[in-house]
C-alpha positions as CSV (number, residue, x, y, z in Angstrom):
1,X,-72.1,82.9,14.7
2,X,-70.2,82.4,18.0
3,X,-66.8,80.8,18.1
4,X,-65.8,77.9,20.7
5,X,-62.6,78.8,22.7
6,X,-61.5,74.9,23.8
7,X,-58.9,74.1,26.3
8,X,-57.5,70.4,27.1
9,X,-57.1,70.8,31.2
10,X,-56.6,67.2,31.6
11,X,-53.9,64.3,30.6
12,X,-55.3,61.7,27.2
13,X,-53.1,58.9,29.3
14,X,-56.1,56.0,30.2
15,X,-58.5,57.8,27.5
16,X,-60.2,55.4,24.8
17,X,-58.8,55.2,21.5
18,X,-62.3,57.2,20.1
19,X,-61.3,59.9,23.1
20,X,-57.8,60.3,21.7
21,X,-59.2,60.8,18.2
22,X,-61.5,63.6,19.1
23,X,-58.7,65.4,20.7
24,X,-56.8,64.7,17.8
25,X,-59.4,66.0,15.2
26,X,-60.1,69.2,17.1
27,X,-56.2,69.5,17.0
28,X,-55.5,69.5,20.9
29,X,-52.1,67.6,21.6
30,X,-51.0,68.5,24.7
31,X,-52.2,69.9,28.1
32,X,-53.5,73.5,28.8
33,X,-53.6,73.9,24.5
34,X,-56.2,76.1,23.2
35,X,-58.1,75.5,19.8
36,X,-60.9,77.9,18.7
37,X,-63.7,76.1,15.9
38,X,-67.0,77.1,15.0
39,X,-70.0,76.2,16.9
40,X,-71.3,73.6,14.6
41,X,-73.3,70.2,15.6
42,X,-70.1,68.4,14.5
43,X,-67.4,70.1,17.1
44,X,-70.5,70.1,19.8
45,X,-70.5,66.1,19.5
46,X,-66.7,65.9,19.6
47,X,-66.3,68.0,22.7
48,X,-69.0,65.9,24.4
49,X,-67.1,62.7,24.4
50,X,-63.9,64.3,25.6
51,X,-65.8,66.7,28.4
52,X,-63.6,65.6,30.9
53,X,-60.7,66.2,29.6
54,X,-61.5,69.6,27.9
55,X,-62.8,73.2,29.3
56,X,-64.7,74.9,26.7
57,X,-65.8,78.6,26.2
58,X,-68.0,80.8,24.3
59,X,-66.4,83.4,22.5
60,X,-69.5,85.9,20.6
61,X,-67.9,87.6,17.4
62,X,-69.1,91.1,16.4
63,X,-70.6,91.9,13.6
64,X,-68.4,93.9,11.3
65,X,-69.4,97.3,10.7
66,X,-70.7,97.9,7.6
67,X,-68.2,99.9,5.4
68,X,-69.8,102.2,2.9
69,X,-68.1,102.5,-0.7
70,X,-68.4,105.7,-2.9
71,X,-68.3,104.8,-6.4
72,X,-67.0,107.2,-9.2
73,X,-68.3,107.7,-12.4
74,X,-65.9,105.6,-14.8
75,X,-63.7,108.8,-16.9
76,X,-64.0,108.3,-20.4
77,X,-60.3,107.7,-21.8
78,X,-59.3,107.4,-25.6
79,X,-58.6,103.8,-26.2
80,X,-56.7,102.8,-29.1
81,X,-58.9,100.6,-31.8
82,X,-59.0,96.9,-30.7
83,X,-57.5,94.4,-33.8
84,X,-59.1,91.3,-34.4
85,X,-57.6,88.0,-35.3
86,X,-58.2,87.2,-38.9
87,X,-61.1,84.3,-38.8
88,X,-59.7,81.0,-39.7
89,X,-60.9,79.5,-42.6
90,X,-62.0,75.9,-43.0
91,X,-59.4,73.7,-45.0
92,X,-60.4,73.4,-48.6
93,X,-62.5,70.0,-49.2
94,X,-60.3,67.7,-51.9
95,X,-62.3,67.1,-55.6
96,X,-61.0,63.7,-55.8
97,X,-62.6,62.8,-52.6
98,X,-66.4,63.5,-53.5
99,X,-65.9,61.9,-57.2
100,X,-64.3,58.5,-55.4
101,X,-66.6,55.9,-56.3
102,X,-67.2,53.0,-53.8
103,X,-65.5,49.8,-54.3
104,X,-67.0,47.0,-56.5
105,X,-68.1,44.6,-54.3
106,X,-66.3,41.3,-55.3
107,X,-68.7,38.6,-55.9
108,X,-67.8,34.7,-55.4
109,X,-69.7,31.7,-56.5
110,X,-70.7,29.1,-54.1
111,X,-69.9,25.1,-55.4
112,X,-73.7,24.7,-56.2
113,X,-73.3,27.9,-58.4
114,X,-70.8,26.5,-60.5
């Protein structure tokens, strides 16, 4: 993907406020400042409104070379035997709690009960 090389050549004085933004967001603050972004839709439409005041150029990138890896066989080493945690064990469920009966309800009478 190509990289844009952008240049302000010209003064923000008497720009809009939008102008000074673009400048701004593609980080050019003062005169004869270079910038390099990636050649994206988003930088292309920033760069449009602020064509006067910028000079923009194409910079191509090469393609790195490919690098070729030789890979070893992995040497076999003698590894001490790995320990394992004990397993924790679930806490111990409490008799009393399954032999609890539920609470008697209480009943009351009404006044035409009575």
């Amino acid at each position: 993907m190509a990289t844009l090389k952008i240049t302000q050549i010209k003064s923000r004085i008497g720009s809009t406020a939008q102008q000074c933004k673009n400048l701004d967001a593609l980080g050019l603050h003062k005169i004869n400042q270079t910038v390099s972004h990636s050649d994206s839709a988003i930088i292309k439409g920033m760069i449009t409104r602020v064509k006067h005041l910028v000079k923009v150029e194409v910079v191509e990138e090469k393609a790195p070379a490919k690098k070729t890896v030789k890979v070893e066989a992995p040497v076999a080493e003698e590894t001490a035997p790995v320990k394992k945690a004990p397993a924790k064990k679930a806490p111990a469920k409490k008799a009393d709690a399954a032999e609890k009966k539920p609470a008697a309800k209480k009943v009351t009478k009404t006044k035409k009960e009575e």
